[in-house]
C-alpha positions as CSV (number, residue, x, y, z in Angstrom):
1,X,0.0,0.0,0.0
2,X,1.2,3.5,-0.9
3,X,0.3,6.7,1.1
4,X,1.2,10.6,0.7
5,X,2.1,11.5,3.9
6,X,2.9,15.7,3.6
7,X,5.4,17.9,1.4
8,X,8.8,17.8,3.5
9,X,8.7,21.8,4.1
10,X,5.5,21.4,6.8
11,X,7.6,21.3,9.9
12,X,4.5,20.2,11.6
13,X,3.5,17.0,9.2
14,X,7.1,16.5,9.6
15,X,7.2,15.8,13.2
16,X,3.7,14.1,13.1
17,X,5.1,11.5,10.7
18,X,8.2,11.2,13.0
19,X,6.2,10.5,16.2
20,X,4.2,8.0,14.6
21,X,6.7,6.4,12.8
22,X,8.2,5.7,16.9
23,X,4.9,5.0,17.6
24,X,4.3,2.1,15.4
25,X,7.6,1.1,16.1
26,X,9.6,1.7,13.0
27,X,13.7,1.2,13.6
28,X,14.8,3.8,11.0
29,X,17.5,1.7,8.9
30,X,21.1,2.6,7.8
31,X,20.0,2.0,4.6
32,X,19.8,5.6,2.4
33,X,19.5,5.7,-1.2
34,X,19.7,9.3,-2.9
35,X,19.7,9.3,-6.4
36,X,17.8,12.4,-9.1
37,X,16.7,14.5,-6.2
38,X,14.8,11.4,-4.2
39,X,15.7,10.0,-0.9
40,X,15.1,6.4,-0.1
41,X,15.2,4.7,3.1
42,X,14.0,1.0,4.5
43,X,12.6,1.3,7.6
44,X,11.5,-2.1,9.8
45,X,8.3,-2.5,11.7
46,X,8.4,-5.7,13.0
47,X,9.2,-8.4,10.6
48,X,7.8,-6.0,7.6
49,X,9.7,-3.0,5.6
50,X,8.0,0.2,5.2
51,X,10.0,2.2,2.6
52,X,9.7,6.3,2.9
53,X,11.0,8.3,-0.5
54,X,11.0,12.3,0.0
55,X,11.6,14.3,-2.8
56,X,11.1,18.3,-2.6
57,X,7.3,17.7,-3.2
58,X,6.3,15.0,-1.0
59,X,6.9,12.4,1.7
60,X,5.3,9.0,0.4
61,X,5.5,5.9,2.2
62,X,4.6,2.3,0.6
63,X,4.5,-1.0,2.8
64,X,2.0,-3.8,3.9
65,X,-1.5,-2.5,4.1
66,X,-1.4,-3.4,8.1
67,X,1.6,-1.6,8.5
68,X,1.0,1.9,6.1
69,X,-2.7,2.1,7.9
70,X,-1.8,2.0,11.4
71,X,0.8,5.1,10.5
72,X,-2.0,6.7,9.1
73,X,-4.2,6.3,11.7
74,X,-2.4,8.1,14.1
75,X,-1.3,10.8,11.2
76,X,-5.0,11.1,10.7
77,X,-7.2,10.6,13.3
């Protein structure tokens, strides 16, 4: 499952996605991809991956549906 999540200049989506992300449980990997503007990191929840890419237009996450929903549930009540 794929979900927009804010554009990376709102400080306050920002840190809204950064507490949930520790709320869920995500352990934010080592592994950091930049390539053409876009960031890539693999972050682990549990036994699944949830991938973040940020560009200068948009934080996007994609992972299991279980996973992607429960961030977004506490993104947006």
């Amino acid at each position: 499952m794929r979900a927009d999540i804010c554009d990376p200049e709102d400080a306050q989506g920002v840190e809204l996605f950064s507490s949930a992300l520790k709320q869920i449980g995500a352990v934010l990997s080592s592994t950091h991809e930049s390539s053409l503007g876009v960031d890539l990191r693999h972050d682990g929840v549990g036994d699944d991956e949830l991938l973040v890419f940020v560009d200068s237009w948009s934080i996007v996450v994609e992972g299991p549906e279980n996973v992607v929903n429960r961030l977004l549930a506490l993104i947006r009540p």
